[in-house]
C-alpha positions in Angstrom: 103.8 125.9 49.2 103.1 128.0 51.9 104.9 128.5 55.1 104.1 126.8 58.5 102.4 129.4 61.2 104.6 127.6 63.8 107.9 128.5 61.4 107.0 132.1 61.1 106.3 132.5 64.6 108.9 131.0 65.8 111.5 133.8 63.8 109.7 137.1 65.6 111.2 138.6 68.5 109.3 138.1 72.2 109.8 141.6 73.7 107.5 140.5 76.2 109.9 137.8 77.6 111.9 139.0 80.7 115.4 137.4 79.8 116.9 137.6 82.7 114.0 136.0 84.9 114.0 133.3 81.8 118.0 132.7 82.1 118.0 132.6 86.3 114.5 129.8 86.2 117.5 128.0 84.1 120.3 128.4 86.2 118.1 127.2 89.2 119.0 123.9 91.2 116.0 123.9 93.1 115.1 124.0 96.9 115.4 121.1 99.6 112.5 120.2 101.2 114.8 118.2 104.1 116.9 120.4 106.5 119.5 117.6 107.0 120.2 117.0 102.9 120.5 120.7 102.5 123.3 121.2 104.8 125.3 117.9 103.9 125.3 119.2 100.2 128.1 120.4 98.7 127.2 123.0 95.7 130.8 122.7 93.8 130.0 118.9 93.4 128.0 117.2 90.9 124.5 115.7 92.4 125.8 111.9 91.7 128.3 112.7 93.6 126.8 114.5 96.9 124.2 111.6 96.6 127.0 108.8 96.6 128.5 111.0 99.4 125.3 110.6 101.7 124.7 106.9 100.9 121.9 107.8 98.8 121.0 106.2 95.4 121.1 108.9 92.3 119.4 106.7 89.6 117.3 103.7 91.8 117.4 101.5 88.2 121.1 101.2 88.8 120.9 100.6 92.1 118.2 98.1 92.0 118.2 95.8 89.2 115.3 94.3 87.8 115.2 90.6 86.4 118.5 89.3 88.0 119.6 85.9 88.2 119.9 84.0 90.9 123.9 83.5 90.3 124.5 87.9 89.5 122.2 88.0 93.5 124.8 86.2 95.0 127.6 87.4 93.5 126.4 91.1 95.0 125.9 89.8 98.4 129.5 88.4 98.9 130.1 92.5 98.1 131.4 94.4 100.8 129.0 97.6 101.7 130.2 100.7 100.7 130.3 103.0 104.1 129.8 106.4 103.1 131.0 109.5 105.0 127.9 110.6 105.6 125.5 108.0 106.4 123.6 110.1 108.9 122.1 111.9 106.3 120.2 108.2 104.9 119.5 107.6 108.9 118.0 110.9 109.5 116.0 110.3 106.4 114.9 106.5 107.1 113.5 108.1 110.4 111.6 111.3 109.0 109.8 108.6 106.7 108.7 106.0 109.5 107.5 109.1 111.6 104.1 108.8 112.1 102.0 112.4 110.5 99.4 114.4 112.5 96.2 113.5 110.5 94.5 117.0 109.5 91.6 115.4 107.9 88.1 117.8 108.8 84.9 117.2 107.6 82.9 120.6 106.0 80.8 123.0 108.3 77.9 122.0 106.4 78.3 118.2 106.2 78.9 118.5 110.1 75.9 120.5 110.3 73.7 117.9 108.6 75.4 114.8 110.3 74.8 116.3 113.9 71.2 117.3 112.7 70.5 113.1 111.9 72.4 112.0 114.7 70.2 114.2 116.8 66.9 113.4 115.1 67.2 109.9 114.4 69.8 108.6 116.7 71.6 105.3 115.6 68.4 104.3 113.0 70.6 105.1 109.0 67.2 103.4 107.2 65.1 106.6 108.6 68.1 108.8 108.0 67.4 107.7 104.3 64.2 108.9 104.1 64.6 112.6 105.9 63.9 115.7 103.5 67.2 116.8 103.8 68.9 113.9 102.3 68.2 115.6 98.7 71.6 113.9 97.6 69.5 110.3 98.2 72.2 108.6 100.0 72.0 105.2 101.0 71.9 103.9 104.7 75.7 102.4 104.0 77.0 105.8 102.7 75.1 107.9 105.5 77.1 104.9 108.2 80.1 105.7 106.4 79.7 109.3 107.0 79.0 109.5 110.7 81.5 106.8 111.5 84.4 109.6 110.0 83.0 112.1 111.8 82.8 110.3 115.0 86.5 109.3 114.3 87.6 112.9 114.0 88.1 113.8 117.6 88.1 117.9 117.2 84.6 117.9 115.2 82.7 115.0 117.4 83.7 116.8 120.7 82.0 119.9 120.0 79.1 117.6 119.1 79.0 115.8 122.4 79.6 119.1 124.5 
């Protein structure tokens, strides 16, 4: 019987492999995207227990149990919170989340181009937008609406339109 391609491969030697890159990708605990986690961490503890530290949950199917009774519910509210030492950390987390992001949303040059070209020659009438040359992608009166309403509701590209 003969031998498996995978078996033999598996027994050569990669010279090609840098070793030490290989071992260090390995060893890596990984970056923190949120300034306020990475300086509350501690790197001789475990990551349960820097989590526990900062009020965070480690594994959320512990935490949160799925299927409880009605009884096990209110047995865990007459629990008394556990107040962890460093609560600002969840806080200063909680807040970063409910912050409200810059939308960065643009339309491309050329789909500007061709909306400010049927704006211009057509005004506010979609059904004769329809039927122009250019519309080679035959989009309907709806989808051509759709389109001019998001440009109109991107501030920086409509501007230059109306100037």
């Amino acid at each position: 019987m003969a031998k498996l391609r995978k078996v033999r491969r598996r027994q050569k030697y990669r010279y090609n492999v840098n070793r030490k890159r290989q071992r260090n990708k390995i060893e890596n605990k990984g970056k923190f995207e949120s300034k306020v986690v990475k300086n509350a961490w501690i790197a001789h503890k475990s990551a349960q227990s820097n989590l526990r530290a900062m009020g965070l949950s480690y594994d959320p199917n512990k935490t949160i149990k799925a299927g409880l009774d009605k009884d096990s519910e209110e047995e865990k509210v007459d629990e008394a919170p556990i107040v962890s030492a460093k609560a600002y950390v969840a806080e200063e987390l909680e807040k970063e989340a409910k912050a409200k992001r810059v939308r960065n949303f643009r339309l491309p040059d050329g789909q500007v181009r061709y909306l400010i070209y049927l704006m211009k020659k057509y005004g506010d009438d979609y059904k004769a937008m329809v039927k122009d040359k250019k519309n080679y992608n035959q989009e309907t009166w709806k989808q051509i609406r759709a389109k001019i309403e998001k440009f109109k509701s991107i501030p920086e590209q409509y501007c230059k339109y109306l100037n």
